[in-house]
C-alpha positions, -999 to +999 in steps of 0.1 A: +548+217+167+535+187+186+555+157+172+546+129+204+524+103+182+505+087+214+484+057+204+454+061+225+444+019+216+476+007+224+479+030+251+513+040+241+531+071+236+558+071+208+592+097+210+613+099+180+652+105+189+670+110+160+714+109+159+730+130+142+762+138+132+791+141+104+797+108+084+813+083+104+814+104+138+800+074+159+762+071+151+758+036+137+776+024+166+758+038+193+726+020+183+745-011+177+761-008+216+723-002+224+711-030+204+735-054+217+731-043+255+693-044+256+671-074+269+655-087+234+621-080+250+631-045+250+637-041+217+630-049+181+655-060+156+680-034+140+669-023+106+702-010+086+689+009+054+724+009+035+735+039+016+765+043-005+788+047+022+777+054+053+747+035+068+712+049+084+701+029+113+665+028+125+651+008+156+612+000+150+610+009+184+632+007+220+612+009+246+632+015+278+624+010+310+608+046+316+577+041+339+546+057+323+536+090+314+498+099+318+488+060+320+510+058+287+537+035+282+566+055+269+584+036+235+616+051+222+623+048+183+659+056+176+669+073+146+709+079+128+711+098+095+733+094+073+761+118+071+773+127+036+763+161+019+746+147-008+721+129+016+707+161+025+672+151+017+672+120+036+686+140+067+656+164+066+630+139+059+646+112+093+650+146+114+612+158+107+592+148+136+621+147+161+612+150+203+652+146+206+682+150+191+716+135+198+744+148+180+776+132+180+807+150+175+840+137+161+869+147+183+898+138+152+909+177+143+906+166+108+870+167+114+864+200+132+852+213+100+829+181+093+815+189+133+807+226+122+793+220+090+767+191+097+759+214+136+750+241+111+731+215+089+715+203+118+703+238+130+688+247+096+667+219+092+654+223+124+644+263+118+628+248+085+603+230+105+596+260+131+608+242+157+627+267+181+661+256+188+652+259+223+621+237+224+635+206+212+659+190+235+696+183+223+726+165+239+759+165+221+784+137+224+820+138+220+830+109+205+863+090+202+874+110+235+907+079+233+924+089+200+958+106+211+947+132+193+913+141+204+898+176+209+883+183+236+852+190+252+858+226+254+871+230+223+840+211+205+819+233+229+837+269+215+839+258+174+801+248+172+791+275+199+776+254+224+766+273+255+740+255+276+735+219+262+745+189+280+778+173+266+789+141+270+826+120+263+824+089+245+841+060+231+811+045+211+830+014+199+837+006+236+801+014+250+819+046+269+793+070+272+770+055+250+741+051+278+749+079+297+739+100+263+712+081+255+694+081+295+702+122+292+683+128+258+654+103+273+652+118+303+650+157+287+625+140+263+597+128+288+606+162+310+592+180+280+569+159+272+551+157+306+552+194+309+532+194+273+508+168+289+499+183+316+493+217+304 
């Protein structure tokens, strides 16, 4: 499945990275560390789309500062979904079309079973579309890595069987780890997409 939109006019070539992630695990507030940490002529304005409690977060576009692909200038739109159960259909619909996926983990043990479920989710959605689990590239972010409390890396990495995808500690409402996800998924996202390119 070829999901790259390239607009030949504009020259530009469009990659959809969508967060995901239990409710309140950390994916409103990574775009919003994002938001507030990018030049202005780097981005467009924040869209919030407010559900009943959680919130789905859309950028028109970021475009980073990726040099360009094919003569192409590379623009990244940045997707969250929202994370209750009963917002199933909007998590499909926002995760259709993906080159990326982030998903953010919550490190409170409360939430280990929240973590499996929406991995799970995640996975099946993705098979739903035909897109091989292996095509598509996926980081995973531990989030909230400064709770007393928190699990850690390892354990998030044995409950939602994570063998060979990057992982990465966070503390979103601090910026910790927030770019360091975000310049892994990229980076994974235009190695793919060069390699489909240049085929």
């Amino acid at each position: 499945m070829n999901t790259m939109h390239i607009n030949w006019k504009q020259r530009e070539l469009q990659l959809k990275i969508v967060y995901y992630g239990p409710a309140l695990s950390g994916k409103t507030t990574n775009l919003e560390q994002i938001y507030a940490k990018v030049d202005a002529d780097h981005r467009s304005e924040l869209v919030s789309l407010k559900t009943h409690e959680d919130r789905t977060l859309y950028f028109d576009y970021l475009q980073l500062e990726l040099g360009k692909i094919g003569n192409l200038t590379p623009k990244i739109l940045l997707y969250t979904v929202p994370g209750q159960v009963y917002y199933e259909a909007t998590r499909k619909l926002v995760l259709r079309g993906a080159d990326g996926v982030v998903f953010v983990a919550d490190s409170q043990p409360d939430r280990i079973n929240a973590n499996r479920e929406s991995w799970e989710n995640m996975h099946t959605h993705l098979s739903s579309f035909e897109t091989p689990m292996t095509w598509i590239p996926i980081v995973v972010q531990v989030n909230k890595q400064d709770l007393p409390d928190a699990l850690s890396e390892s354990v998030i990495r044995a409950t939602l069987h994570i063998h060979n995808l990057p992982i990465y500690p966070a503390v979103a409402l601090q910026g910790d780890g927030v770019f360091e996800t975000l310049k892994a998924i990229t980076r994974n996202v235009v190695t793919r997409v060069q390699r489909v390119m240049t085929r």
